[in-house]
C-alpha positions in Angstrom: -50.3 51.2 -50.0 -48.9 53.8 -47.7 -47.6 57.4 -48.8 -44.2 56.2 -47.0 -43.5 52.7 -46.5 -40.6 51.9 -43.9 -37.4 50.2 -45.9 -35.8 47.6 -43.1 -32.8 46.6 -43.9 -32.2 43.3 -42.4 -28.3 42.9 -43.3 -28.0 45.5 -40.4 -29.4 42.9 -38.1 -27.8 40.2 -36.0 -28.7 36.9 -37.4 -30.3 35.6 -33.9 -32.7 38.9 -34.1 -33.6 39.2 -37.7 -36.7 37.4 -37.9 -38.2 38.3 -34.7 -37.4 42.2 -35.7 -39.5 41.9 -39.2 -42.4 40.1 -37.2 -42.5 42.7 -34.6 -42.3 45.6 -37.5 -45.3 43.8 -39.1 -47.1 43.2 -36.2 -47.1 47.5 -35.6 -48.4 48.0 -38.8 -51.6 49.3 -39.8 -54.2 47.2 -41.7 -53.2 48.2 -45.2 -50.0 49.3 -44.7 -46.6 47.9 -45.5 -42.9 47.9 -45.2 -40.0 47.0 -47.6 -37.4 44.9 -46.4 -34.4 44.6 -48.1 -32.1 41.5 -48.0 -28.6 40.0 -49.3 -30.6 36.9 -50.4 -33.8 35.4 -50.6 -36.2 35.1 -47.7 -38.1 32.5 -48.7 -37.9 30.7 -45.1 -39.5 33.7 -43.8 -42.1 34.0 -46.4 -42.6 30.2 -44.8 -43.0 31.2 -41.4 -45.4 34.3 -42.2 -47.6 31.3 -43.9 -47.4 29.4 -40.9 -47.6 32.2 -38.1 -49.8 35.0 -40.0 -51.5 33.1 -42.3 -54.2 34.9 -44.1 -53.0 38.4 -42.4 -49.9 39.3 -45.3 -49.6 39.9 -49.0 -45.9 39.2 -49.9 -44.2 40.9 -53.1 -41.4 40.8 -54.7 -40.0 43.8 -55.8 -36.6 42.7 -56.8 -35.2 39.2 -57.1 -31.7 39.0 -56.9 -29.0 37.8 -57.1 -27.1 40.2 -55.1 -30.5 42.3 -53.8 -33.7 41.3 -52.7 -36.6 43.9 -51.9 -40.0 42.2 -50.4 -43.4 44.4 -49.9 -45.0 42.8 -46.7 -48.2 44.2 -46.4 -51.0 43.6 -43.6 -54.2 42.6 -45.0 -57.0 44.4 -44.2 -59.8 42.1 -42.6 -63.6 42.6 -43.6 -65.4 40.4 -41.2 
């Protein structure tokens, strides 16, 4: 885990941008970094689409489930090959 892991706040962000804004933040990280993003309600449709688009690259954790908050660790897996 990183000293200082960047918090994104996706309620900040258009709707049509949203996704495409976390990929691109996770796709600059560091293996073995992470960022937090923080959310109004559950991303569980993005958790989908990391599964189907980075599969095998992310760890995904909650750090707090709702009802009003959501906080989510995405961390980039570091690859031994």
């Amino acid at each position: 885990m990183a000293e200082t892991e960047q918090i994104l706040d996706v309620t900040k962000i258009a709707p049509p941008k949203k996704h495409s804004t976390i990929f691109q933040t996770f796709d600059e990280l560091n293996p073995g970094d992470a960022f937090i993003i923080k959310n109004d309600h559950d991303p569980r449709p993005l958790k989908f689409q990391f599964k189907f688009e980075r599969e095998g690259q992310f760890e995904w954790d909650y750090l707090q489930e709702g009802p009003e908050k959501w906080r989510v660790r995405i961390s980039k897996i570091i690859s031994y090959k």
